[in-house]
N, CA, C and O atoms as a GROMACS GRO file, in nm:
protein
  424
    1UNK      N    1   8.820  -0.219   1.471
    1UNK     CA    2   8.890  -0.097   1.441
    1UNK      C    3   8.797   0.023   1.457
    1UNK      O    4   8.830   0.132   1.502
    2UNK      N    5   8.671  -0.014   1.412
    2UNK     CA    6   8.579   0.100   1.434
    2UNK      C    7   8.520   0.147   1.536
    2UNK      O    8   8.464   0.257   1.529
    3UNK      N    9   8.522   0.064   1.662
    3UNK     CA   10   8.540   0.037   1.750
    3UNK      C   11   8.606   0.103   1.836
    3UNK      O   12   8.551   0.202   1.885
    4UNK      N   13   8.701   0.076   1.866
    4UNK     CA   14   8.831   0.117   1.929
    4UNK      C   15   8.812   0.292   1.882
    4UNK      O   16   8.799   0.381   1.966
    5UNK      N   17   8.814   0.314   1.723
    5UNK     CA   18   8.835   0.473   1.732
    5UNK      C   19   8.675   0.542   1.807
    5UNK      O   20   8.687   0.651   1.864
    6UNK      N   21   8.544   0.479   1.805
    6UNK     CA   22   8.436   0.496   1.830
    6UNK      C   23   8.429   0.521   1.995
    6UNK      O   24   8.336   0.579   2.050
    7UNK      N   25   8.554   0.461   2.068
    7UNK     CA   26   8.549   0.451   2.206
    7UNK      C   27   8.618   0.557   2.243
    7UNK      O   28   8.571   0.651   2.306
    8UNK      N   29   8.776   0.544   2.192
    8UNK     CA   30   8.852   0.704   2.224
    8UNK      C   31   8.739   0.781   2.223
    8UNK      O   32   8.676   0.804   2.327
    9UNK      N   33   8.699   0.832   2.088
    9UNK     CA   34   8.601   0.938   2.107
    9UNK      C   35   8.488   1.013   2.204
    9UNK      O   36   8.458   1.128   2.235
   10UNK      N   37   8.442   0.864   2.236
   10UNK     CA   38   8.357   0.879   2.357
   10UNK      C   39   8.465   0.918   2.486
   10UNK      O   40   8.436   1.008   2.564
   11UNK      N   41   8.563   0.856   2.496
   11UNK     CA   42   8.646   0.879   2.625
   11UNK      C   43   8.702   1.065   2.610
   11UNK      O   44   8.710   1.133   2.712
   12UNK      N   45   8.725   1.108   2.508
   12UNK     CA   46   8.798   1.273   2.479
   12UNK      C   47   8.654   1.301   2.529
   12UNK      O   48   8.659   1.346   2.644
   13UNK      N   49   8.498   1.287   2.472
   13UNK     CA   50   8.421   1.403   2.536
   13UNK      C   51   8.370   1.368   2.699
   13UNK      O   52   8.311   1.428   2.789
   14UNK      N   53   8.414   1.271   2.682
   14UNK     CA   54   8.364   1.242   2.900
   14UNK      C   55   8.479   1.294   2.922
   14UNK      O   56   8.450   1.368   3.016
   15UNK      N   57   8.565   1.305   2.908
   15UNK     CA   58   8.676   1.397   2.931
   15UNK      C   59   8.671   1.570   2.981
   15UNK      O   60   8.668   1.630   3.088
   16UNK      N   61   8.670   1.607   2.820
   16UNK     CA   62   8.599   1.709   2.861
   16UNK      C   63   8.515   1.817   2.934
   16UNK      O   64   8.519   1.936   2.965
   17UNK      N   65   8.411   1.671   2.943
   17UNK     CA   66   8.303   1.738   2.961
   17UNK      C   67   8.280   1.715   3.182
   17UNK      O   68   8.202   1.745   3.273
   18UNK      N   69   8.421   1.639   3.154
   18UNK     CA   70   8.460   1.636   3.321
   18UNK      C   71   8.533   1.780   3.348
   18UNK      O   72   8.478   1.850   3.433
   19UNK      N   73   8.627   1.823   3.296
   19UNK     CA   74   8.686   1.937   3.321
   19UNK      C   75   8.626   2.042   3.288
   19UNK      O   76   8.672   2.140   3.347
   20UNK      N   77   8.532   2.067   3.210
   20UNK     CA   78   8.422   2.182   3.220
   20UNK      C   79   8.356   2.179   3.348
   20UNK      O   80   8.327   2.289   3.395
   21UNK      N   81   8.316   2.041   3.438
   21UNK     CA   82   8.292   2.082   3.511
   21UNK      C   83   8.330   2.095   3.616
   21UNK      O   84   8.265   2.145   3.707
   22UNK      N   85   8.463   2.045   3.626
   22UNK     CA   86   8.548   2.099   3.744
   22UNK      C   87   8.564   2.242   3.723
   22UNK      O   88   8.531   2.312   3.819
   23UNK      N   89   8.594   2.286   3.648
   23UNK     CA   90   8.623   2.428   3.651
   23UNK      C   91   8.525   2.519   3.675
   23UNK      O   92   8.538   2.634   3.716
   24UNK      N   93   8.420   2.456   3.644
   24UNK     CA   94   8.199   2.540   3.686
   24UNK      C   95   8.274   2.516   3.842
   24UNK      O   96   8.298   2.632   3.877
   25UNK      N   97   8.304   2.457   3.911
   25UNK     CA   98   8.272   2.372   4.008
   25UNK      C   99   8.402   2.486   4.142
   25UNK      O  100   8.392   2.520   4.260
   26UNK      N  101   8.527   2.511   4.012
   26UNK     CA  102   8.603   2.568   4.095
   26UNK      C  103   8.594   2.754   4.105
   26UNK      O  104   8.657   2.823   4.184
   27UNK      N  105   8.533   2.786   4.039
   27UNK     CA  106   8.468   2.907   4.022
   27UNK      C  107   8.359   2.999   4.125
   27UNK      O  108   8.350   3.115   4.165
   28UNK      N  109   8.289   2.876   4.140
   28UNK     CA  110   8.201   2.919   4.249
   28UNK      C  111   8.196   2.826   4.377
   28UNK      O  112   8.217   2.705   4.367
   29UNK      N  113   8.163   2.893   4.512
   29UNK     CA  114   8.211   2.818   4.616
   29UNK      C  115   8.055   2.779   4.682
   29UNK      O  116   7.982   2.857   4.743
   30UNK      N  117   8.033   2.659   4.655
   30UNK     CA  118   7.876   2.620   4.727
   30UNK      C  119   7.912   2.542   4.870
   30UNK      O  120   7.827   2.506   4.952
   31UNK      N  121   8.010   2.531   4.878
   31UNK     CA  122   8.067   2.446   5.046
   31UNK      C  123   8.054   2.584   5.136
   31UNK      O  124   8.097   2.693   5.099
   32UNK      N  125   7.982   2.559   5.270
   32UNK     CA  126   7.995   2.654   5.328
   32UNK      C  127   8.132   2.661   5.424
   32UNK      O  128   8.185   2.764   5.466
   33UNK      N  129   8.170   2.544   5.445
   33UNK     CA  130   8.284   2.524   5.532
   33UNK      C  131   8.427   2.642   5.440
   33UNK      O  132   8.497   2.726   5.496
   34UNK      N  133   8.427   2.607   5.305
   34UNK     CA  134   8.516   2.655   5.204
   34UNK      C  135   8.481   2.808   5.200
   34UNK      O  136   8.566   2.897   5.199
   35UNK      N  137   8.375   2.822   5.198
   35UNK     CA  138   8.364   2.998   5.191
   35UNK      C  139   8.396   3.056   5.315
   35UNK      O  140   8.474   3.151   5.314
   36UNK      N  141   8.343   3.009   5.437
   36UNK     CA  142   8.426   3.039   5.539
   36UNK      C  143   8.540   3.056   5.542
   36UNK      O  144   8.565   3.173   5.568
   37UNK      N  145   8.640   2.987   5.525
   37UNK     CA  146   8.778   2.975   5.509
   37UNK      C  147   8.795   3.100   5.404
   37UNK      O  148   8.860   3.201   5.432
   38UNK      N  149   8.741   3.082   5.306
   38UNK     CA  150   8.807   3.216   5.230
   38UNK      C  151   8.776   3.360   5.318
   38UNK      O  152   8.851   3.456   5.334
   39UNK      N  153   8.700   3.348   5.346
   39UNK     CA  154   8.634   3.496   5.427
   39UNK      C  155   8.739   3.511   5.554
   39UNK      O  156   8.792   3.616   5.587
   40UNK      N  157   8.750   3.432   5.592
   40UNK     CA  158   8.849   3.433   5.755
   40UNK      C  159   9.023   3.427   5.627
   40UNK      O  160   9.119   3.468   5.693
   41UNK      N  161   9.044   3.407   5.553
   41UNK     CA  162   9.181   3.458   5.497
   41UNK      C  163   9.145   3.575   5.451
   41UNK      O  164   9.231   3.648   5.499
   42UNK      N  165   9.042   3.672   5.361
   42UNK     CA  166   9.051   3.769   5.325
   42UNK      C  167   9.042   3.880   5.455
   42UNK      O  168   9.049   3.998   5.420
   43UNK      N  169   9.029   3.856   5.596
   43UNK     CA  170   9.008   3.941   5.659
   43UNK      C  171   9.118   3.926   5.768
   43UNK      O  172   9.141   4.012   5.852
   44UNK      N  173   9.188   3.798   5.754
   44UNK     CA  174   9.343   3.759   5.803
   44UNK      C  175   9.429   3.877   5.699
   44UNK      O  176   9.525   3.940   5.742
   45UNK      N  177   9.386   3.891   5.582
   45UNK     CA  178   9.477   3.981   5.508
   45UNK      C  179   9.455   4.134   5.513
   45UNK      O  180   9.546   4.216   5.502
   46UNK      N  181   9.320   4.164   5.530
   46UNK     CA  182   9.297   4.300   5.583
   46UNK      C  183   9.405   4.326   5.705
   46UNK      O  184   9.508   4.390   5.683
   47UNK      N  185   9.379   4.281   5.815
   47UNK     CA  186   9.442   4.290   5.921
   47UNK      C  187   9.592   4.263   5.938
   47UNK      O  188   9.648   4.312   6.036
   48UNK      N  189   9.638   4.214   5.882
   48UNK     CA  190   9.764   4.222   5.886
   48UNK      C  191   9.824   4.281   5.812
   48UNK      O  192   9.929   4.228   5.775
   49UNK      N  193   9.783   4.433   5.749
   49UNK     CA  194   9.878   4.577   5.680
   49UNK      C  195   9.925   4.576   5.750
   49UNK      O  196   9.905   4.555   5.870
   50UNK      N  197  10.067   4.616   5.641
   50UNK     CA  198  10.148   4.696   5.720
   50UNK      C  199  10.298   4.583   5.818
   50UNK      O  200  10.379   4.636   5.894
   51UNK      N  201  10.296   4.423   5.783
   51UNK     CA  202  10.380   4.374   5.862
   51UNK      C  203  10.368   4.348   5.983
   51UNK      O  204  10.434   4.257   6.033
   52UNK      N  205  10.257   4.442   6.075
   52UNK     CA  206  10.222   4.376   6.203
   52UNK      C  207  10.141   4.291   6.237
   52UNK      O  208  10.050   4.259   6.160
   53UNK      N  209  10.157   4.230   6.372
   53UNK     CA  210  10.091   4.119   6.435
   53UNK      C  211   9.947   4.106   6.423
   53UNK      O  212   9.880   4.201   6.462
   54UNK      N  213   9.895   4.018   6.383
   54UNK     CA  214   9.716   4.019   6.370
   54UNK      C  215   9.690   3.998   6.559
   54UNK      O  216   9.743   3.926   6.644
   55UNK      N  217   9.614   4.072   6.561
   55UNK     CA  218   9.547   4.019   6.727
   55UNK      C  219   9.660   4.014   6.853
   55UNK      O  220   9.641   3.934   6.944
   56UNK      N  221   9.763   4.092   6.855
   56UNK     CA  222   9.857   4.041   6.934
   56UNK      C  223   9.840   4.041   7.097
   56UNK      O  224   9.807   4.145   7.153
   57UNK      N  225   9.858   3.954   7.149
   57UNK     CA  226   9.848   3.934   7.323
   57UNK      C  227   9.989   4.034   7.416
   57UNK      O  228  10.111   4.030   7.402
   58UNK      N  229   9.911   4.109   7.500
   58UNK     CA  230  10.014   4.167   7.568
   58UNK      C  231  10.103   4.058   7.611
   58UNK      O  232  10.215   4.105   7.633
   59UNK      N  233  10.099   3.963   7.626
   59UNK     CA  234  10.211   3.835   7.676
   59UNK      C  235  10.306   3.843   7.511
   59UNK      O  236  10.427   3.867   7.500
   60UNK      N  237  10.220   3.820   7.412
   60UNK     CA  238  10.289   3.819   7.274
   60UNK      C  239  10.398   3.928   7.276
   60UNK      O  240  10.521   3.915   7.278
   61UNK      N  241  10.307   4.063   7.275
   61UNK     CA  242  10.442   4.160   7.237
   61UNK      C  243  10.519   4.190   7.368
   61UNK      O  244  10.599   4.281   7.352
   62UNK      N  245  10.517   4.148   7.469
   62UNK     CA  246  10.627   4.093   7.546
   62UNK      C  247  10.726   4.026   7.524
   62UNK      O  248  10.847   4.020   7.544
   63UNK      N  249  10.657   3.986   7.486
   63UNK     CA  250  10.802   3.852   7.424
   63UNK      C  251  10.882   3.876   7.334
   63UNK      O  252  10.997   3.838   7.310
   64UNK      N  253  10.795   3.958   7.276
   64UNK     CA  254  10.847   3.995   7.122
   64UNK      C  255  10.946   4.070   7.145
   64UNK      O  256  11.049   4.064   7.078
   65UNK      N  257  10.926   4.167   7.266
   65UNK     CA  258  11.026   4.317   7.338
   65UNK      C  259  11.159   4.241   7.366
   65UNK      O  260  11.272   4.257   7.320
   66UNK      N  261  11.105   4.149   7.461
   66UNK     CA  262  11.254   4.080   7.518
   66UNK      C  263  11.345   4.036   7.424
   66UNK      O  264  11.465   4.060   7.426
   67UNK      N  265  11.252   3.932   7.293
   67UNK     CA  266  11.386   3.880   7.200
   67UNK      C  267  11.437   3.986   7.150
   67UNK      O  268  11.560   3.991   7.140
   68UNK      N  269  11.373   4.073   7.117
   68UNK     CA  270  11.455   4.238   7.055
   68UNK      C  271  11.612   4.268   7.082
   68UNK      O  272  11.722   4.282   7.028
   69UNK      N  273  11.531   4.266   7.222
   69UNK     CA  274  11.636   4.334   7.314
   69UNK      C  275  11.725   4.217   7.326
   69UNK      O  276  11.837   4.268   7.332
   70UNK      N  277  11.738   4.092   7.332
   70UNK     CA  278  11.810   4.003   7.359
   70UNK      C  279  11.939   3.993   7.213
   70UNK      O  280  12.058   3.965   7.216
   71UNK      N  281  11.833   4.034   7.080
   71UNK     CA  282  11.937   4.012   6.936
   71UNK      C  283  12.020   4.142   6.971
   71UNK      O  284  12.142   4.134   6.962
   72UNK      N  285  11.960   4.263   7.011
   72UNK     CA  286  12.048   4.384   7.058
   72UNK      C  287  12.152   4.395   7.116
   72UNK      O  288  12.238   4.476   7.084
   73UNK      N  289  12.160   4.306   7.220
   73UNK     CA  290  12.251   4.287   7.358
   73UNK      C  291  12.365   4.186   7.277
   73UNK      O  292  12.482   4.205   7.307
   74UNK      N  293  12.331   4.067   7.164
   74UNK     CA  294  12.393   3.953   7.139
   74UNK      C  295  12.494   4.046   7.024
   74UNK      O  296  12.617   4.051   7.023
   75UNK      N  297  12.406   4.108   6.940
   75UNK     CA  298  12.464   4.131   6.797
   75UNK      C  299  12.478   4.320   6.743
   75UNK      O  300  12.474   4.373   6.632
   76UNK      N  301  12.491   4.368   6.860
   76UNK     CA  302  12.517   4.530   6.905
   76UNK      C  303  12.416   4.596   6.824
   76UNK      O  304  12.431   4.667   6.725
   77UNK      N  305  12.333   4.569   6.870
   77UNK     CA  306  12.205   4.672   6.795
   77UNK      C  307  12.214   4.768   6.914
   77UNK      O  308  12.282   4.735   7.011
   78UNK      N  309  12.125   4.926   6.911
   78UNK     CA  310  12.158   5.016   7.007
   78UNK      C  311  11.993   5.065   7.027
   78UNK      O  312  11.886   5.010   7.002
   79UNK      N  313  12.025   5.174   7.075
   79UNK     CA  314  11.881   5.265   7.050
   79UNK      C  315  11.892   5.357   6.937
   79UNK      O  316  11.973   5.448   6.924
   80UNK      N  317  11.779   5.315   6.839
   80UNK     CA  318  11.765   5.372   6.722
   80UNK      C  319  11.835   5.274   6.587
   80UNK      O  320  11.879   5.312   6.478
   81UNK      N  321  11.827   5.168   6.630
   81UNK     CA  322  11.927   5.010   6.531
   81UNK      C  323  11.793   4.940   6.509
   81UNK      O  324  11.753   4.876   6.606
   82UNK      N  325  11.712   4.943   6.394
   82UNK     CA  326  11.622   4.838   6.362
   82UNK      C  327  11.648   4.672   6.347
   82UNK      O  328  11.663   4.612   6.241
   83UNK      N  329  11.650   4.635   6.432
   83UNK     CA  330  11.695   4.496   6.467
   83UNK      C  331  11.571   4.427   6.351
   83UNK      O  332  11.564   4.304   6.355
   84UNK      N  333  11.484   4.494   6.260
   84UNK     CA  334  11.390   4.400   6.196
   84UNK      C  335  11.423   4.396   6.045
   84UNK      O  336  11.360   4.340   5.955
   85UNK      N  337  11.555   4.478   6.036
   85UNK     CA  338  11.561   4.480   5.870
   85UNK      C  339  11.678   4.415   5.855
   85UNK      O  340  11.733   4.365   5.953
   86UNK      N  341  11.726   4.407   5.741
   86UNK     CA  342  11.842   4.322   5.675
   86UNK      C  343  11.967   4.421   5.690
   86UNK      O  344  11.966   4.528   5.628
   87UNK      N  345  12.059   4.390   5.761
   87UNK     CA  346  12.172   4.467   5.756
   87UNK      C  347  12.246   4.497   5.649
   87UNK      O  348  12.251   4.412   5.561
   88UNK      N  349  12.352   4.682   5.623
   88UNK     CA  350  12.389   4.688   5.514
   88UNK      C  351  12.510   4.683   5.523
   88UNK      O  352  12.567   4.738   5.618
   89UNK      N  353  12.585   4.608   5.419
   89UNK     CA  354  12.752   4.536   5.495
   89UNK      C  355  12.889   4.701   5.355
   89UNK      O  356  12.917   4.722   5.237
   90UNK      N  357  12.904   4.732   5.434
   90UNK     CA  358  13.034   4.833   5.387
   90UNK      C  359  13.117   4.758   5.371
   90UNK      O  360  13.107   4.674   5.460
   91UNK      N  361  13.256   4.720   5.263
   91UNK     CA  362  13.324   4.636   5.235
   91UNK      C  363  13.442   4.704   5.159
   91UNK      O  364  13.445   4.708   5.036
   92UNK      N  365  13.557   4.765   5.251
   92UNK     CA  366  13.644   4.926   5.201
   92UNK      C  367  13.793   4.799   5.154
   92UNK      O  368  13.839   4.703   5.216
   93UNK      N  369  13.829   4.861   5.019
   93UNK     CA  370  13.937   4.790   4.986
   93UNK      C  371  14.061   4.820   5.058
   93UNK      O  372  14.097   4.932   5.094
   94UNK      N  373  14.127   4.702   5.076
   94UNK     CA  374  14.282   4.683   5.162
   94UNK      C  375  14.374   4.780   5.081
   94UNK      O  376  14.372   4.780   4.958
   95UNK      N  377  14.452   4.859   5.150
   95UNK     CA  378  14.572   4.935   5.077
   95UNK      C  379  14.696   4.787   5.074
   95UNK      O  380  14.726   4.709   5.164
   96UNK      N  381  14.732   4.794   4.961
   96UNK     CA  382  14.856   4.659   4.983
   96UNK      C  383  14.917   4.774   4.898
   96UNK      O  384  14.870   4.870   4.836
   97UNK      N  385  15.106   4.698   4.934
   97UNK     CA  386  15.218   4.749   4.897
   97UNK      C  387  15.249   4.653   4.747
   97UNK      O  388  15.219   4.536   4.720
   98UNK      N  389  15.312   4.747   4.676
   98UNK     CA  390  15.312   4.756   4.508
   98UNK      C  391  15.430   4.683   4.557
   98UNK      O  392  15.510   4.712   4.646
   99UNK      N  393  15.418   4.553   4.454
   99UNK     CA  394  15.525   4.447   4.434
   99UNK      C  395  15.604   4.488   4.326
   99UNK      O  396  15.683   4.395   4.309
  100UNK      N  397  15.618   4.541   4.277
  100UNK     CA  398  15.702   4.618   4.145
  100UNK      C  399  15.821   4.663   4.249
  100UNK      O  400  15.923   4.598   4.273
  101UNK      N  401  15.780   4.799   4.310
  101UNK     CA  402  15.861   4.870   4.389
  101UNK      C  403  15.968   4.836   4.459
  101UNK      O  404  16.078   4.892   4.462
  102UNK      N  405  15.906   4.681   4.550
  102UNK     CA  406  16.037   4.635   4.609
  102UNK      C  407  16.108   4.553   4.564
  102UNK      O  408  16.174   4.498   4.653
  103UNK      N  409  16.139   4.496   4.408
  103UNK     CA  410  16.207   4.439   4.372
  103UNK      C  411  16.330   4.582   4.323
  103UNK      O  412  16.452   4.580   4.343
  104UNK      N  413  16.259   4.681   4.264
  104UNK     CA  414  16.294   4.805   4.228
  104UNK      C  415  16.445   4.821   4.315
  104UNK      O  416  16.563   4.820   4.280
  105UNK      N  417  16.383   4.834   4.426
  105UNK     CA  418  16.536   4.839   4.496
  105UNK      C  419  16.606   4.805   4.552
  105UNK      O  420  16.705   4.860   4.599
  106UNK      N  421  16.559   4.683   4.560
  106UNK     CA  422  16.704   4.561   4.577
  106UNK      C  423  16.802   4.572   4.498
  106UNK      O  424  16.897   4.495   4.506
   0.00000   0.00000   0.00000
């Protein structure tokens, strides 16, 4: 019995004393492969303010022109129709004829 509680005990502080050091461990970055990676995302995020293309290839925004113009031609976008935002839908209520009325004068 004394035992058994003598062992838990030991098992809660190796425990512990594992997740103290994962967390030393996740705090600071000693992999160079891993700091790389962070550095090439924080400067993937510089560069891409603003919604535009990081690095784009004149072949890229070619392409990019044509599908434009292709959702334009499909789904009546015009000149001066931002084909990149969410459309806003107008939705005008039906005039209907008052059912009261025509029983009225029968």
């Amino acid at each position: 019995m004394l035992t058994s509680s003598l062992f838990g005990g030991l098992r809660a502080a190796r425990t512990s004393v594992m997740v103290t050091r994962n967390l030393a461990a996740a705090q600071k970055v000693n992999d160079p492969i891993q700091q790389l990676f962070l550095d090439k995302i924080r400067e993937y995020k510089q560069k891409s303010a603003g919604g535009k293309l990081v690095d784009p290839s004149p072949a890229i925004e070619k392409e990019l022109k044509t599908e434009l113009e292709k959702l334009e031609r499909q789904f009546g976008g015009g000149k001066g129709v931002d084909m990149t935002s969410f459309p806003s839908f107008n939705f005008q209520e039906p005039t209907l004829d008052p059912i009261d009325e025509q029983v009225q004068k029968k």
